[in-house]
Biopython code that builds the backbone (N, CA, C, O; Angstrom):
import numpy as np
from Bio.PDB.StructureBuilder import StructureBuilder

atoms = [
    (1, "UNK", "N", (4.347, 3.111, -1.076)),
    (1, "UNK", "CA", (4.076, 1.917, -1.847)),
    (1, "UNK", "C", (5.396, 1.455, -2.466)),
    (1, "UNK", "O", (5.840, 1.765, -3.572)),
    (2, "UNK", "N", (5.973, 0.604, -1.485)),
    (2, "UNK", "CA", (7.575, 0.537, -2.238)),
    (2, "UNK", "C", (7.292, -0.987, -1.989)),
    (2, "UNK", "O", (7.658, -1.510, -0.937)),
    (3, "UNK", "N", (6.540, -1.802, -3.111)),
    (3, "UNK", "CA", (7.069, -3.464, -2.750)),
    (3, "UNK", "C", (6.698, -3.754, -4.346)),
    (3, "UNK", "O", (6.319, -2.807, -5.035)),
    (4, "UNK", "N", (6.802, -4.924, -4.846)),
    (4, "UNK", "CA", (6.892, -5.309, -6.278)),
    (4, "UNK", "C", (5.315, -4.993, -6.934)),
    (4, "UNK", "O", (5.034, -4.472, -8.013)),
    (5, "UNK", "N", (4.301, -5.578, -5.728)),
    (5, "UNK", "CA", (2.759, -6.120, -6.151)),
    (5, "UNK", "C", (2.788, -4.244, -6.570)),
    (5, "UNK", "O", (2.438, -3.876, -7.692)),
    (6, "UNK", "N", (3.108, -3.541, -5.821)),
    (6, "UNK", "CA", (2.719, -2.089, -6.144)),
    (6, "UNK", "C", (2.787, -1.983, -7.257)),
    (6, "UNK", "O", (1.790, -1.956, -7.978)),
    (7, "UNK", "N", (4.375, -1.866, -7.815)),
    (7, "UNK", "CA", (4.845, -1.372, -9.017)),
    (7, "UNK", "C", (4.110, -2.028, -9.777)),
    (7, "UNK", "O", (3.315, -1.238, -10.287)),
    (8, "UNK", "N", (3.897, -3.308, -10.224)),
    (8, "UNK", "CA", (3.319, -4.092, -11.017)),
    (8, "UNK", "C", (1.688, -3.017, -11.192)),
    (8, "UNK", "O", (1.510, -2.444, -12.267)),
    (9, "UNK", "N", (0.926, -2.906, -10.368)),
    (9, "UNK", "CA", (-0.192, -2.402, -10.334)),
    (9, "UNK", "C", (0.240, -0.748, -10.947)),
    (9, "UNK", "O", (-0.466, -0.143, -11.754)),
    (10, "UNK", "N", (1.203, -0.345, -10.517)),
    (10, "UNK", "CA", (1.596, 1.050, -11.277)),
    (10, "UNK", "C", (1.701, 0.652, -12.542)),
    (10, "UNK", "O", (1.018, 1.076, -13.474)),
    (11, "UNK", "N", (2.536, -0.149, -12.598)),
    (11, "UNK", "CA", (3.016, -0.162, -14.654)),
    (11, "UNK", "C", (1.769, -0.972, -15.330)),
    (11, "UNK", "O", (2.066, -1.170, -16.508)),
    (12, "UNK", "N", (0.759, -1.399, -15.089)),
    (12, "UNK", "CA", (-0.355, -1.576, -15.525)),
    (12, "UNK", "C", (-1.577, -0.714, -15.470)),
    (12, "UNK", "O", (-2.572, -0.879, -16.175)),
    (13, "UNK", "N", (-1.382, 0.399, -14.396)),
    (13, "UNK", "CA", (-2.269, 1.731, -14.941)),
    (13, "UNK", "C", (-1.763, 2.219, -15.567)),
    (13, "UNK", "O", (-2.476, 2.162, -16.569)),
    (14, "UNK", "N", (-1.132, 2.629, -15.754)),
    (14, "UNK", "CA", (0.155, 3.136, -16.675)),
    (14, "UNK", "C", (-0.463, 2.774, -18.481)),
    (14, "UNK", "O", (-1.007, 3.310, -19.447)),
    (15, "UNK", "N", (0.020, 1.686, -18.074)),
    (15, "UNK", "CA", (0.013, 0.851, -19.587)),
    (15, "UNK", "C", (-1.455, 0.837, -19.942)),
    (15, "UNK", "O", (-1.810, 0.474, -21.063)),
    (16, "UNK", "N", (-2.400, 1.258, -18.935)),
    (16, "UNK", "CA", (-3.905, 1.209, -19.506)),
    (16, "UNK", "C", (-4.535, 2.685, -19.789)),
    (16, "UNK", "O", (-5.657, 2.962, -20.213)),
    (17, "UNK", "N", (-3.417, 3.581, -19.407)),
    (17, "UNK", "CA", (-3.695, 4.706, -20.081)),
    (17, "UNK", "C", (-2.841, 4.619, -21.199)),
    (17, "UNK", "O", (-3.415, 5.038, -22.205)),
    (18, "UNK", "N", (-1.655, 4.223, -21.416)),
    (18, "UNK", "CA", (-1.049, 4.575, -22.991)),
    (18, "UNK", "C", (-1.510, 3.602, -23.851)),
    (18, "UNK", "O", (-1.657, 4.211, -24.910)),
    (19, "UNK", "N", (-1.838, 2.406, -24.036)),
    (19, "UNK", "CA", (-1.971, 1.277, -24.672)),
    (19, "UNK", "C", (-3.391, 1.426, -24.847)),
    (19, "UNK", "O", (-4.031, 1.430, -23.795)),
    (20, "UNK", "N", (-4.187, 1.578, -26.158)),
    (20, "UNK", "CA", (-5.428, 1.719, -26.684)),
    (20, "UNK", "C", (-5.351, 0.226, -26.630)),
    (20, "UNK", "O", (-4.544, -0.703, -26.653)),
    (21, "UNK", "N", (-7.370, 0.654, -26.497)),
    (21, "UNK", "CA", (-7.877, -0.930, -26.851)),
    (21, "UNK", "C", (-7.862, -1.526, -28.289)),
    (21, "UNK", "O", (-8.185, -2.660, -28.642)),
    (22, "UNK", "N", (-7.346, -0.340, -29.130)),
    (22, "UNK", "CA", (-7.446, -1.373, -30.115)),
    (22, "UNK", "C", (-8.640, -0.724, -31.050)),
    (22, "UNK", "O", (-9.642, -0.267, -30.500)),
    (23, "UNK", "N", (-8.531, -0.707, -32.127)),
    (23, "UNK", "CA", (-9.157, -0.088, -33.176)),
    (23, "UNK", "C", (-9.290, 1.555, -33.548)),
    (23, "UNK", "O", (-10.076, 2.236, -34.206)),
    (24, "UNK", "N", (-8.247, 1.765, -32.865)),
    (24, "UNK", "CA", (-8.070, 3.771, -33.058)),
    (24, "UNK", "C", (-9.103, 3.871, -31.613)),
    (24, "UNK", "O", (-9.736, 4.898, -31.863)),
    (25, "UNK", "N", (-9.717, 3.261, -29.968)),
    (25, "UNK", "CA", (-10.123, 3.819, -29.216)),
    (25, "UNK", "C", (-8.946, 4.252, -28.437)),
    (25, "UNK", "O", (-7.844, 3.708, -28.504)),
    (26, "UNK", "N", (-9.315, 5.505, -27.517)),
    (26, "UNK", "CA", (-8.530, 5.869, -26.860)),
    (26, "UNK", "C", (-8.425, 4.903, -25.301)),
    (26, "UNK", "O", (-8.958, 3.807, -25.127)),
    (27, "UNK", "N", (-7.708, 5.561, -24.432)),
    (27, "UNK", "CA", (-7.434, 4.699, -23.427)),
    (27, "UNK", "C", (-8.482, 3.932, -22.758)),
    (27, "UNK", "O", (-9.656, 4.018, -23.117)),
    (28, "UNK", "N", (-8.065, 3.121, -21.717)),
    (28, "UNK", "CA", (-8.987, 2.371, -20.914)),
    (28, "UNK", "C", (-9.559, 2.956, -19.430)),
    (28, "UNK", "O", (-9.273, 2.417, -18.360)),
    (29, "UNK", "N", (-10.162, 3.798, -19.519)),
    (29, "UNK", "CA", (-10.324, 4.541, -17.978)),
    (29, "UNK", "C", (-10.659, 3.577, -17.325)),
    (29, "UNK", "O", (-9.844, 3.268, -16.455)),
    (30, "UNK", "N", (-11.648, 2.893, -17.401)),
    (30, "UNK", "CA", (-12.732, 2.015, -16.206)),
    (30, "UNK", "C", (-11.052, 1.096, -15.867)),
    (30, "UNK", "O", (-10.630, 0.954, -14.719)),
    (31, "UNK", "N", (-10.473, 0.688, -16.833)),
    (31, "UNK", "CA", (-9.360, -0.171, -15.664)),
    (31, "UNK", "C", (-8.759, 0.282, -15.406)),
    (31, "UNK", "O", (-8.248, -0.286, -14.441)),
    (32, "UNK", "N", (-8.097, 1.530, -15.705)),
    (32, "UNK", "CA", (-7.205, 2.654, -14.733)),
    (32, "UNK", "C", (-7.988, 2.896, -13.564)),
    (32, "UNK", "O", (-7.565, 2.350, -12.545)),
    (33, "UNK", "N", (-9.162, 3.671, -13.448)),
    (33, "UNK", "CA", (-9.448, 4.059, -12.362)),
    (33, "UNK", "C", (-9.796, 2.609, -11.462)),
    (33, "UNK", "O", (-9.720, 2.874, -10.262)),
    (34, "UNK", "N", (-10.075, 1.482, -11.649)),
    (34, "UNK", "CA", (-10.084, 0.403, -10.826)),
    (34, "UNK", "C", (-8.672, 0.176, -10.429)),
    (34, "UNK", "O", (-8.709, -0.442, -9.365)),
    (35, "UNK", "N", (-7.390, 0.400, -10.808)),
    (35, "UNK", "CA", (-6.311, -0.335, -10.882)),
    (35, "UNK", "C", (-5.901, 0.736, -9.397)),
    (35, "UNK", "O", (-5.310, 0.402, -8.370)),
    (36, "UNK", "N", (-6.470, 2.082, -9.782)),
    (36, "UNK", "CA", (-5.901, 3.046, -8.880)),
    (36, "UNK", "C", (-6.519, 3.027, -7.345)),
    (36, "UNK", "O", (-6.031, 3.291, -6.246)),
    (37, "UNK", "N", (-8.050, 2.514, -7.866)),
    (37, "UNK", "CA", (-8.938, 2.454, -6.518)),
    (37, "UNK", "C", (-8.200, 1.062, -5.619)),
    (37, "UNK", "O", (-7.751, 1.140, -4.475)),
    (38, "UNK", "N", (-8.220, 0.214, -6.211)),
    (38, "UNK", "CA", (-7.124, -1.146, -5.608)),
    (38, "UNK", "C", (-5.826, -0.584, -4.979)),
    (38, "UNK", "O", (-5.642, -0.947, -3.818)),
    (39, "UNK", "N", (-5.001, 0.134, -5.455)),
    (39, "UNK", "CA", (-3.655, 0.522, -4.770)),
    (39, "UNK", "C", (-4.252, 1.503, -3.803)),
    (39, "UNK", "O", (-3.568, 1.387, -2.786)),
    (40, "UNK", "N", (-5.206, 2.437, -3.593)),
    (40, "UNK", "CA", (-5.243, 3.003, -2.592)),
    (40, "UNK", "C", (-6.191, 1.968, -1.680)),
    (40, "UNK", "O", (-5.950, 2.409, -0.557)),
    (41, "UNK", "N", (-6.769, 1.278, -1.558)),
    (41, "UNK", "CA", (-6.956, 0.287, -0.488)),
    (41, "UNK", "C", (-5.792, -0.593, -0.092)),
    (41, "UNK", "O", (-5.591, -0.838, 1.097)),
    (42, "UNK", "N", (-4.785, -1.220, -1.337)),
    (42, "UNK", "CA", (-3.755, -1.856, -0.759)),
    (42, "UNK", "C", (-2.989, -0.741, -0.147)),
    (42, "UNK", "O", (-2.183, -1.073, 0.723)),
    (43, "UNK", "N", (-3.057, 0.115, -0.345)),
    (43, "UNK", "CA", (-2.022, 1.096, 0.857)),
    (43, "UNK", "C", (-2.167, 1.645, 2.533)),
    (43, "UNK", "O", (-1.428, 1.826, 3.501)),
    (44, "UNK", "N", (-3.757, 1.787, 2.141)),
    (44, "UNK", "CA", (-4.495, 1.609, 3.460)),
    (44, "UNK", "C", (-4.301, 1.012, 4.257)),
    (44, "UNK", "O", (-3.789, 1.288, 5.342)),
    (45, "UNK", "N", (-4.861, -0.375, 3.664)),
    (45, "UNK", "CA", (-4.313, -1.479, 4.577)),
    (45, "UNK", "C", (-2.700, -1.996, 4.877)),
    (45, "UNK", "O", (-2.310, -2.861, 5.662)),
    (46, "UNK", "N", (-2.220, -1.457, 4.299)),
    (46, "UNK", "CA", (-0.591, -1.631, 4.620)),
    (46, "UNK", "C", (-0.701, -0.485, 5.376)),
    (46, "UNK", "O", (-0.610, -0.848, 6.548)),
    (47, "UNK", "N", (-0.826, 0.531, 5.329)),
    (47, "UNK", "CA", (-0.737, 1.497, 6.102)),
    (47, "UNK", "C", (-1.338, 1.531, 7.626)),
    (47, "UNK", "O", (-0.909, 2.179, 8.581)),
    (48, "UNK", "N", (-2.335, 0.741, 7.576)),
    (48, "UNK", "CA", (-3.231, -0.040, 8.700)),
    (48, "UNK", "C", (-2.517, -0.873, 9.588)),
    (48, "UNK", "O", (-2.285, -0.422, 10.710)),
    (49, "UNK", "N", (-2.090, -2.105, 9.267)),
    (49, "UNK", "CA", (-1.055, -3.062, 9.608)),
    (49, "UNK", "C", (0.361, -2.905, 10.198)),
    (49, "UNK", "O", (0.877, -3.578, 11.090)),
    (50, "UNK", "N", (0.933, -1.762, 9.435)),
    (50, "UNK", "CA", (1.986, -1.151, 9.890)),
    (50, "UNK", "C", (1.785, -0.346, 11.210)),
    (50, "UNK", "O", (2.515, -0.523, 12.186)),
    (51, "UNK", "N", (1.167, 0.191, 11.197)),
    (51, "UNK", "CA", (0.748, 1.568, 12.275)),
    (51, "UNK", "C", (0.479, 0.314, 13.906)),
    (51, "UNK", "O", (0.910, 0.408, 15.055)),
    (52, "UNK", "N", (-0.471, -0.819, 13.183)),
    (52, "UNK", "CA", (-0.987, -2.121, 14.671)),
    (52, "UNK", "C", (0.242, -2.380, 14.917)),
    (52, "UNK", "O", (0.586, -1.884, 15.990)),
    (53, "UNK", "N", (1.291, -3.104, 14.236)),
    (53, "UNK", "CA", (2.725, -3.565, 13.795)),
    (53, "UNK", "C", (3.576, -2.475, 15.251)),
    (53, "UNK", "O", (4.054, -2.889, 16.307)),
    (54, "UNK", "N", (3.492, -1.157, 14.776)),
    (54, "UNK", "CA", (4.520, -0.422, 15.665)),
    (54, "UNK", "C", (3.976, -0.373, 16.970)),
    (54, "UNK", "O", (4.629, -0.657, 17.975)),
    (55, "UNK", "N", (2.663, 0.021, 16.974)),
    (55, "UNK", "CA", (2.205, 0.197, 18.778)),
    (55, "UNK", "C", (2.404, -1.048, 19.150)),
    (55, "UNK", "O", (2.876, -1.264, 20.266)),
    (56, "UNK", "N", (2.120, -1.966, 18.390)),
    (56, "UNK", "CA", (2.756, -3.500, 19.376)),
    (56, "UNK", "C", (3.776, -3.400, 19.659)),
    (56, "UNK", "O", (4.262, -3.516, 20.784)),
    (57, "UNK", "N", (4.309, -3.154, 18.625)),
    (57, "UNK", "CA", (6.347, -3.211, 18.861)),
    (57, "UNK", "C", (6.769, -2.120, 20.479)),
    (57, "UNK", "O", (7.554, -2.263, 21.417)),
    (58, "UNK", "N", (5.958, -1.283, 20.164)),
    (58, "UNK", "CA", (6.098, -0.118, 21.295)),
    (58, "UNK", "C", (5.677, -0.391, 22.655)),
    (58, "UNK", "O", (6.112, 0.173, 23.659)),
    (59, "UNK", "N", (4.709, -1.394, 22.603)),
    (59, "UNK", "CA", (3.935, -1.710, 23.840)),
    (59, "UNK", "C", (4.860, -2.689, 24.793)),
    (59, "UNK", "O", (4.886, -2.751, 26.022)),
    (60, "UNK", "N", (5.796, -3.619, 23.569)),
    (60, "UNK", "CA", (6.060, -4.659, 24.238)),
    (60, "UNK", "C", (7.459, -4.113, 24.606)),
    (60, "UNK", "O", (7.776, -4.463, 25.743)),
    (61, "UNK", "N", (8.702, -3.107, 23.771)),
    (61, "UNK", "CA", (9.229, -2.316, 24.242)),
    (61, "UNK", "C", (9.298, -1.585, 25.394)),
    (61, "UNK", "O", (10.286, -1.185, 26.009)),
    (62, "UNK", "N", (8.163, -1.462, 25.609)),
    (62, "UNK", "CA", (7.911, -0.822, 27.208)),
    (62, "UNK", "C", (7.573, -1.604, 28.455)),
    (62, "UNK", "O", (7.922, -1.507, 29.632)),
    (63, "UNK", "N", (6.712, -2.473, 27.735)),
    (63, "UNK", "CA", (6.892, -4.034, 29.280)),
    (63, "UNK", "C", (7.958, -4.328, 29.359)),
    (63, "UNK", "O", (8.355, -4.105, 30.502)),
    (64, "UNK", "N", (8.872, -4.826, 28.598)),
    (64, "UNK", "CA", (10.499, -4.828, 28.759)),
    (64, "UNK", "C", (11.450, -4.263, 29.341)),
    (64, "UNK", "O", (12.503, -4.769, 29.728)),
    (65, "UNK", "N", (10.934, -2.698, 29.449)),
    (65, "UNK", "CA", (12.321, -2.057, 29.777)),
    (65, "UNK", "C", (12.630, -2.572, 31.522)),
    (65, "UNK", "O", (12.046, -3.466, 32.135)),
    (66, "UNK", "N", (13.624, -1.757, 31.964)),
    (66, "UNK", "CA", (14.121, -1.998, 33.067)),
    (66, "UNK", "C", (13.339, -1.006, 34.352)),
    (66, "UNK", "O", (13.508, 0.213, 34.331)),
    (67, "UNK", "N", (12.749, -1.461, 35.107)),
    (67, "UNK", "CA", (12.517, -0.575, 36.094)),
    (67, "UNK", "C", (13.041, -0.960, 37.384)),
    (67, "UNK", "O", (13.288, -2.072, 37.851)),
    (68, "UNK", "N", (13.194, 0.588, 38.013)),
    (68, "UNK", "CA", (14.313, 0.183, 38.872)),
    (68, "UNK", "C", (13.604, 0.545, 40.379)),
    (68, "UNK", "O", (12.723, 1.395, 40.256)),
    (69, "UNK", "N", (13.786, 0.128, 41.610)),
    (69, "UNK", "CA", (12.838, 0.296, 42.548)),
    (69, "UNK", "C", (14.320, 0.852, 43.355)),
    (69, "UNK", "O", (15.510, 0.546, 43.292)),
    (70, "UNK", "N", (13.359, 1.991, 44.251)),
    (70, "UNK", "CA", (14.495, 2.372, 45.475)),
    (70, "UNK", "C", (13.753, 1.331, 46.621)),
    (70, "UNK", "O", (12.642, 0.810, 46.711)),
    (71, "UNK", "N", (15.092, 1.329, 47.502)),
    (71, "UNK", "CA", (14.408, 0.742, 48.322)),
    (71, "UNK", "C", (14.605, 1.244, 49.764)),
    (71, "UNK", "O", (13.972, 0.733, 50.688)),
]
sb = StructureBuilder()
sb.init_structure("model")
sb.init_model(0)
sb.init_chain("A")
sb.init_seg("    ")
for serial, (resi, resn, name, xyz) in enumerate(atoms, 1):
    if name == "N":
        sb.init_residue(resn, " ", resi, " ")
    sb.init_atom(name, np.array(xyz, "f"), 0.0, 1.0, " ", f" {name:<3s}", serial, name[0])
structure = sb.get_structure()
C-alpha cells in the first residue's frame, strides 16, 4: 500500500484510535475497524488489477518475441 489515498486512510485510523470523541470517551473503534476493512479491499483490488496488469503485459511479451523458423 504505497500511494497517498493509502496513507491518508492510515493516518486517519490512526487518528481514530488516538483522538477521543470527546467528553473523556475512549477511542473510536467502529471507524477504525471500517477504515481498516476499506484498505484491505482497496489492496485487494489493487492487488487484483496488478496481478490482470502483468499476465497481460506477459502475454503480449510473448506474442512479440521473435521466432525463428529453420528452413
Amino acid at each position: 500500500m504505497w500511494n497517498p489515498l493509502s496513507w491518508v486512510m492510515e493516518a486517519a485510523a490512526v487518528m481514530a484510535l488516538v483522538l477521543a470523541n470527546g467528553g473523556g470517551e475512549g477511542p473510536d473503534w467502529q471507524d477504525f475497524v471500517g477504515i481498516i476493512v476499506l484498505l484491505i479491499i482497496n489492496s485487494t483490488i489493487s492487488f487484483i488489477e496488478e496481478n490482470n496488469a502483468r499476465n497481460a503485459a506477459s502475454a503480449l511479451m510473448e506474442r512479440l518475441s521473435p521466432k525463428t523458423r529453420m528452413s
